[in-house]
C-alpha positions in Angstrom: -3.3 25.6 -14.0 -4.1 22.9 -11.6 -2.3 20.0 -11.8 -4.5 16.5 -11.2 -3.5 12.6 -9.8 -4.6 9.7 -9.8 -2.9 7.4 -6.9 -3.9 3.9 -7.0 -3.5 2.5 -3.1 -4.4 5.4 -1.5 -5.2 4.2 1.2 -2.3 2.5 1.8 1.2 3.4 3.3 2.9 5.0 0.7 0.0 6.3 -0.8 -1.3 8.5 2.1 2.1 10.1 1.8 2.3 10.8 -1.6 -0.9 12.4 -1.3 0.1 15.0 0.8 3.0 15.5 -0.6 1.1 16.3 -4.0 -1.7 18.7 -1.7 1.2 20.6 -0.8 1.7 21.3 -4.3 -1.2 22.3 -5.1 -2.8 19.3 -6.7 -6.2 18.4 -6.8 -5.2 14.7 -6.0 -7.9 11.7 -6.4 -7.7 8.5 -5.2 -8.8 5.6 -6.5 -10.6 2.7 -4.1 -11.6 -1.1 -4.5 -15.3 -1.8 -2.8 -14.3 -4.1 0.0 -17.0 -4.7 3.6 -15.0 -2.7 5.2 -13.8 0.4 4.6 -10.0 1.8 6.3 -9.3 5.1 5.2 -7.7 5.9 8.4 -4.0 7.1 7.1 -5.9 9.5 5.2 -8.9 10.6 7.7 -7.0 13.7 7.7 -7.0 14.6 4.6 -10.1 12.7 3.1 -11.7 16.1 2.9 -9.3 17.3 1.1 -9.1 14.1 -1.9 -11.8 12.9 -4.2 -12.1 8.8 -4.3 -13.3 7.3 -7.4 -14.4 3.3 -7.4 -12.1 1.0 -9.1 -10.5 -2.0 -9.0 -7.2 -3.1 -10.7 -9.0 -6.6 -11.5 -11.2 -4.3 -14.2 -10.0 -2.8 -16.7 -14.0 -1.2 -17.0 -13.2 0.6 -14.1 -10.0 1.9 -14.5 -10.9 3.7 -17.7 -13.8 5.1 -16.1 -11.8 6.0 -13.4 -9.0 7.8 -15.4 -12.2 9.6 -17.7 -13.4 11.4 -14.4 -9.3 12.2 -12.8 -7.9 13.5 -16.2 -5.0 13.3 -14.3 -1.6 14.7 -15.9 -0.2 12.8 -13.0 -0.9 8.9 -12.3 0.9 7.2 -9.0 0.0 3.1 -9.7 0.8 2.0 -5.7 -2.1 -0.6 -5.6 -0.9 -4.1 -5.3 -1.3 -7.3 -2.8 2.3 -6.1 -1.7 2.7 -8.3 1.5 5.2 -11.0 0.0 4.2 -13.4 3.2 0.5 -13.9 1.5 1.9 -13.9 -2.3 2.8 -17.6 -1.1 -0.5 -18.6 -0.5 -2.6 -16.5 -2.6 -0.2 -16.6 -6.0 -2.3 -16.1 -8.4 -4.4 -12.9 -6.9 -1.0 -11.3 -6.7 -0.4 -12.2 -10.6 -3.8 -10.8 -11.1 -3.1 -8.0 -9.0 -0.1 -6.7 -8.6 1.0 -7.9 -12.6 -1.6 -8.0 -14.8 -3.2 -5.2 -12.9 -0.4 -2.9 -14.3 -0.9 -3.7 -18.0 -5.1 -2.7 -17.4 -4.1 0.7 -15.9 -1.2 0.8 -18.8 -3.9 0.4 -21.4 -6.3 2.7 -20.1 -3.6 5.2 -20.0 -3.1 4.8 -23.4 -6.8 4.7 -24.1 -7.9 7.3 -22.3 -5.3 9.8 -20.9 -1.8 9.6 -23.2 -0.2 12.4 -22.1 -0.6 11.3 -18.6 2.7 10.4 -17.0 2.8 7.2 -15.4 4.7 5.5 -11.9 5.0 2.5 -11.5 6.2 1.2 -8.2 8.8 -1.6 -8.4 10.1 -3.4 -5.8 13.9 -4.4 -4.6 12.3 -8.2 -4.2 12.7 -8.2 -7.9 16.7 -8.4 -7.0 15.8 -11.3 -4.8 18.4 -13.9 -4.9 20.9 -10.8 -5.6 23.4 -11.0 -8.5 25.3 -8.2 -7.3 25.9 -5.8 -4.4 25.1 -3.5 -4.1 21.5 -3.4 -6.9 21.3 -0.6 -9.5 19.5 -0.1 -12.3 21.2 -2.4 -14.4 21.6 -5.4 -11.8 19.7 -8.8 -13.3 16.4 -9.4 -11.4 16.1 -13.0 -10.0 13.1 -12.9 -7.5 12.4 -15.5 -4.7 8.8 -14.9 -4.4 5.1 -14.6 -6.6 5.2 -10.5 -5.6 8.5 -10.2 -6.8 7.7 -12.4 -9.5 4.5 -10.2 -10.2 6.6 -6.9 -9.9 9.2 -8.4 -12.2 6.3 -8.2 -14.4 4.9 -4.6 -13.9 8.3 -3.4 -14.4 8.9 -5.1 -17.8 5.4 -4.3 -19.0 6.2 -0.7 -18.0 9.2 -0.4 -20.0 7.2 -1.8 -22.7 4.4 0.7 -23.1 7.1 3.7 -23.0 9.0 2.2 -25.9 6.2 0.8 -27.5 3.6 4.1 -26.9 5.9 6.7 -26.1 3.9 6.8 -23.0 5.6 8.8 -20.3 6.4 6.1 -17.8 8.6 5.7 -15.5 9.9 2.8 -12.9 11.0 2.9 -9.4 12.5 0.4 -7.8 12.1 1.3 -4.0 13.6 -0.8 -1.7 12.2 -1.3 1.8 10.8 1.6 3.5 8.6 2.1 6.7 7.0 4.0 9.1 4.4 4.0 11.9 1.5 3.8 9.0 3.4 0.6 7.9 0.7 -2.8 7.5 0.9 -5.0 10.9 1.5 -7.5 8.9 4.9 -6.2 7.8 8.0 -7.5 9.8 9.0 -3.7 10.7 5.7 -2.6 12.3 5.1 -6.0 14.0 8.6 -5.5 15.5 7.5 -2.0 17.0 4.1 -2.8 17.5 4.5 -6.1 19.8 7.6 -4.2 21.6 5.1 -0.9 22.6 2.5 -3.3 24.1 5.2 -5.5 25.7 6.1 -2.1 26.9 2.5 -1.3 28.4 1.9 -4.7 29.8 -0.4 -5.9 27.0 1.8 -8.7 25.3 4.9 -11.0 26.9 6.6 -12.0 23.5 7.7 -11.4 20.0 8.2 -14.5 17.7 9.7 -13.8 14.2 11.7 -16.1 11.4 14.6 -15.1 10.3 16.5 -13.0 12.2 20.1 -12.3 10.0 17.6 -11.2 6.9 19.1 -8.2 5.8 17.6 -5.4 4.0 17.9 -2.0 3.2 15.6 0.3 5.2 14.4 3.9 4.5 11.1 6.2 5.8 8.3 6.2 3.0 7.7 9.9 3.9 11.5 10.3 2.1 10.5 7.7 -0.7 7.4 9.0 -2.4 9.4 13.0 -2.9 11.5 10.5 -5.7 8.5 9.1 -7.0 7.3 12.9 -7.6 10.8 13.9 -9.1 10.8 11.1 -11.7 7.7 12.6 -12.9 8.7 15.9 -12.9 11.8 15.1 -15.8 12.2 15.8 -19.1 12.7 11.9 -19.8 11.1 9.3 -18.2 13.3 6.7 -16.5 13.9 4.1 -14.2 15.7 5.1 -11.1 17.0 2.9 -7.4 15.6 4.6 -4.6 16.9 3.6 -1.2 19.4 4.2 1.5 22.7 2.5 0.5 23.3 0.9 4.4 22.1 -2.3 5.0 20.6 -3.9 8.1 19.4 -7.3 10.0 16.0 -8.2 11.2 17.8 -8.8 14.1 19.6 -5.3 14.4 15.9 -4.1 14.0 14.6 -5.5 17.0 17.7 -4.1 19.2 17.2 -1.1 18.5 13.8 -0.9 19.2 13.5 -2.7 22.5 16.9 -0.7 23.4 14.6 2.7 22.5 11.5 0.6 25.0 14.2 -0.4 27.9 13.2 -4.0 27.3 15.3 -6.9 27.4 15.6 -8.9 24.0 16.4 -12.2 26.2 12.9 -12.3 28.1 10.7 -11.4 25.1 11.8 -12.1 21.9 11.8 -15.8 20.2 13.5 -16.0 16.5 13.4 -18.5 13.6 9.9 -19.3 14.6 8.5 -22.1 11.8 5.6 -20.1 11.6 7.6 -17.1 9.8 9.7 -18.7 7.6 9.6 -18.7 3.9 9.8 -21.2 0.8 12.4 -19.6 -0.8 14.4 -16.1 1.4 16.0 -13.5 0.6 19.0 -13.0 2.3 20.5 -9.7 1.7 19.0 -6.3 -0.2 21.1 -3.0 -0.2 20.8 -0.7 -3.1 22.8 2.5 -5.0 21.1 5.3 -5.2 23.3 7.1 -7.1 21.6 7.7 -10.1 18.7 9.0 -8.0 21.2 11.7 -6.7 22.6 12.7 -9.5 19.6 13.0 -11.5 16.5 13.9 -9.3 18.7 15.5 -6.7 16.9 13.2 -4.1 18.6 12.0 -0.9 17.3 10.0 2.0 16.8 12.3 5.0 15.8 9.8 7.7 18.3 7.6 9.0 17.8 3.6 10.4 17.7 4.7 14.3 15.8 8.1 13.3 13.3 5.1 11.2 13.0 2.7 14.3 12.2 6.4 17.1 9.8 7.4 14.7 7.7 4.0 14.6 8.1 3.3 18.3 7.0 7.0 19.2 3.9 6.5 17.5 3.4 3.1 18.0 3.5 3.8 22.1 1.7 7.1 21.6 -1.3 5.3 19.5 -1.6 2.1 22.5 -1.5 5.0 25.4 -4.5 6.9 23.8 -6.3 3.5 22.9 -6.1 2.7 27.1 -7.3 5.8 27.9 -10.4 5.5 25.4 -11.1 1.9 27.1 
């Protein structure tokens, strides 16, 4: 038989990948999308033949049991969130609504509607935020330094909750910080690559960013969504760490990617710009994936350098094709 999924945030980074990770397999994946004026599916025009999008919005619970009635998914991937920490400063309580309360309506309509369903949530390693210990596991104390890590805090919890509570099949990971050339612009990662590959072409002279000896833990989403299949392919459900274990600066970031350009940091980069700084940073994220491993079997495959090639190959390959079209 068939298997179905629901993915909230299709359309988004990690979305696009875990859909065609789960066509691969055979599923008959849907998707579920917000009305908005304009419409971007463009990380899954290539496979939007293949998917079925249903309307919904994680502000209505209406609409997410409707949703869930049509999917009958045995499978649901809840990605959706206003994820950009940045904009959880000034729009706080749309990421409460959102990316918090938003996982308690989809919870409940689980429960309502589909109870066998087996449930993802994605958590965040900005739940760590002002880090207890390091490196983070499962057990390490969340302290977040932001409303979205705040707001995942909450999913997580609330989670946790409905499998002890419902027996619901749910399970929580806590992904740290992974890219890739479908990453949001607004992300510090892509605007790194981005800027450097039109530098590169002539189009832009400099690069500003805040902090540049923020460290974090970076992996390739393509790697991250096979874990967030595996967890819900156990006989238990469980929380589970999912990153790469080596830890790296903003700053390390951009050398590596205006190395890969043959452009010189000096002339085009400006750091600690005002502009990019934040309330309250976090300093330094680096995970253990052990669990993961020994568990799910999962390992990272992409390295930091292979990360940074990948993003500026595409990045430069997208900006060529774009000149060629003007």
């Amino acid at each position: 038989m068939t298997k179905r999924a629901l993915i909230t945030g299709i359309t988004g980074q990690d979305g696009s990948h875990l859909a065609e990770l789960l066509l691969e397999n055979g599923y008959k994946v849907y998707g579920l999308v917000r009305r908005t004026s304009t419409v971007n599916f463009g990380r899954i025009a290539h496979i939007q033949d293949q998917v079925e999008l249903v309307p919904g919005d994680m502000t209505d619970q209406t609409s997410l049991q409707e949703a869930l009635q049509v999917a009958q998914p045995d499978e649901v991937y809840n990605l959706a969130a206003q994820s950009f920490v940045g904009t959880s400063w000034t729009q706080p309580t749309l990421t409460g609504n959102v990316t918090a309360l938003g996982v308690t309506r989809l919870l409940d309509a689980v429960r309502h509607v589909k109870p066998d369903a087996r449930f993802y949530q994605a958590g965040s390693s900005e739940m760590f935020g002002k880090v207890r210990e390091v490196p983070q596991c499962e057990t390490t104390p969340f302290y977040p330094r932001s409303p979205y890590g705040v707001a995942k805090v909450y999913g997580h919890w609330i989670t946790v909750n409905y499998r002890e509570s419902y027996g619901l099949f749910a399970c929580n990971g806590i992904l740290f910080n992974h890219e890739g050339p479908r990453r949001g612009i607004e992300f510090v990662t892509r605007k790194i690559t981005h800027t450097a590959a039109r530098i590169k072409l002539g189009l832009a002279d400099k690069l500003y960013l805040g902090n540049p000896d923020s460290k974090r833990d970076w992996g390739y989403a393509g790697d991250y969504v096979r874990a967030m299949w595996l967890m819900l392919q156990q006989d238990h459900p469980d929380d589970y760490v999912i990153c790469t274990g080596s830890t790296h600066s903003v700053r390390e970031f951009v050398e590596i990617t205006f190395e890969l350009a043959g452009l010189d940091i000096g002339q085009h980069v400006v750091f600690n710009d005002p502009r990019y700084t934040r309330p309250a940073e976090v300093d330094l994220l680096v995970g253990d994936y052990s669990k993961a491993a020994r568990v799910l079997g999962w390992h990272p495959v992409v390295d930091f350098r292979g990360l940074v090639g990948l993003m500026m190959e595409e990045e430069l390959r997208a900006l060529q094709d774009n000149r060629r079209d003007w």
